[in-house]
C-alpha positions as CSV (number, residue, x, y, z in Angstrom):
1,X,-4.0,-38.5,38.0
2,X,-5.1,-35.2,36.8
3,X,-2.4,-32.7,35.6
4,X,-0.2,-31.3,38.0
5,X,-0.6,-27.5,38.1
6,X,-4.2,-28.0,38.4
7,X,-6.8,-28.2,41.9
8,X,-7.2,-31.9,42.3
9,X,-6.9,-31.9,46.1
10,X,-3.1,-31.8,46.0
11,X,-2.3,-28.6,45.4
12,X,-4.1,-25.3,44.9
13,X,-3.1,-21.8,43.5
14,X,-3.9,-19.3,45.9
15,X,-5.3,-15.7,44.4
16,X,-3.6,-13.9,46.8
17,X,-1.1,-11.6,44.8
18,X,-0.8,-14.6,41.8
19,X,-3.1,-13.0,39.5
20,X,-0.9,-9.6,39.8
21,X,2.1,-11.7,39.0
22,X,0.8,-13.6,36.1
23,X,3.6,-12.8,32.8
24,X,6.1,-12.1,35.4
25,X,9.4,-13.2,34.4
26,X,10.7,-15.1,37.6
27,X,13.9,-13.9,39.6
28,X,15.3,-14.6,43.1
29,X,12.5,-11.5,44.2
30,X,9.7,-12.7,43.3
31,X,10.3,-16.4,44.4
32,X,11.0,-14.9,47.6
33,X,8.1,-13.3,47.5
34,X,6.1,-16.7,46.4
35,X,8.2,-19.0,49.4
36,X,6.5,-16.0,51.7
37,X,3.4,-16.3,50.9
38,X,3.3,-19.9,51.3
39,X,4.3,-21.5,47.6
40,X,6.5,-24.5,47.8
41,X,6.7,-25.7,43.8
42,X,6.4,-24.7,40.7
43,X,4.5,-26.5,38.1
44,X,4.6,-26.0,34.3
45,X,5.2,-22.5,35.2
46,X,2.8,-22.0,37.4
47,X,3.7,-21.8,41.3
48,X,1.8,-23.9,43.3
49,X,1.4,-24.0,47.4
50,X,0.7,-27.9,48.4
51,X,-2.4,-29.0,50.6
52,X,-0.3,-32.4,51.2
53,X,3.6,-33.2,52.6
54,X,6.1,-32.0,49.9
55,X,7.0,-35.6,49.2
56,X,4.1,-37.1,49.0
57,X,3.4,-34.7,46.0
58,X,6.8,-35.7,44.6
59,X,5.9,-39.3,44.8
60,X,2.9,-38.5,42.4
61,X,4.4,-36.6,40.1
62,X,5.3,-38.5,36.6
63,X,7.2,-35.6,34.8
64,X,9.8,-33.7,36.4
65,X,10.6,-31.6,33.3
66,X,8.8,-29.0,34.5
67,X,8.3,-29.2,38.1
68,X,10.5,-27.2,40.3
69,X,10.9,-26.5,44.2
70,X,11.1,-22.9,44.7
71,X,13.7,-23.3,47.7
72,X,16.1,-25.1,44.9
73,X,15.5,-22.0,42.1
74,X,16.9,-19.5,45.1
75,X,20.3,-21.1,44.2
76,X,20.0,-20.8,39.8
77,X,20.7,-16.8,38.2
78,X,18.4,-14.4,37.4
79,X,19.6,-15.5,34.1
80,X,18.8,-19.2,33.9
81,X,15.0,-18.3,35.8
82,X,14.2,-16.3,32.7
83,X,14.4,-19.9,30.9
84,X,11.5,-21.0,33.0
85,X,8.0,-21.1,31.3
86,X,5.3,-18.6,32.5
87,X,2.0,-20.1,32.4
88,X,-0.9,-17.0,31.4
């Protein structure tokens, strides 16, 4: 399995506005922003939109250390976002 984060027929980054966000810290905003324009995970800091069902990603994934679902960081603070890793 190639790593997660990466195109591998799973998932895919989309350059929509991603490249404008890239070094933003995240906050509630801007993973609004991400779950609007179709993102569903993020992935070693990088936020990911999914080419396959949700959980059949999840069933793939070996490390969960640092693999989030946007949807569940609309619940954590601005505060404890800023702990999550930015990939450049």
């Amino acid at each position: 399995m190639q790593p997660l984060g990466k195109t591998n027929g799973l998932a895919r980054r989309s350059p929509n506005k991603l490249e404008d966000m890239q070094g933003e810290t995240f906050t509630k905003k801007l993973i609004i922003e991400l779950i609007e324009q179709g993102y569903k995970v993020v992935v070693n800091g990088v936020p990911t939109k999914l080419d396959i069902d949700l959980w059949d990603y999840i069933d793939k994934i070996e490390d969960f250390s640092r693999f989030h679902l946007l949807e569940d960081l609309l619940q954590w603070s601005d505060r404890d976002l800023t702990l999550i890793d930015r990939a450049a």
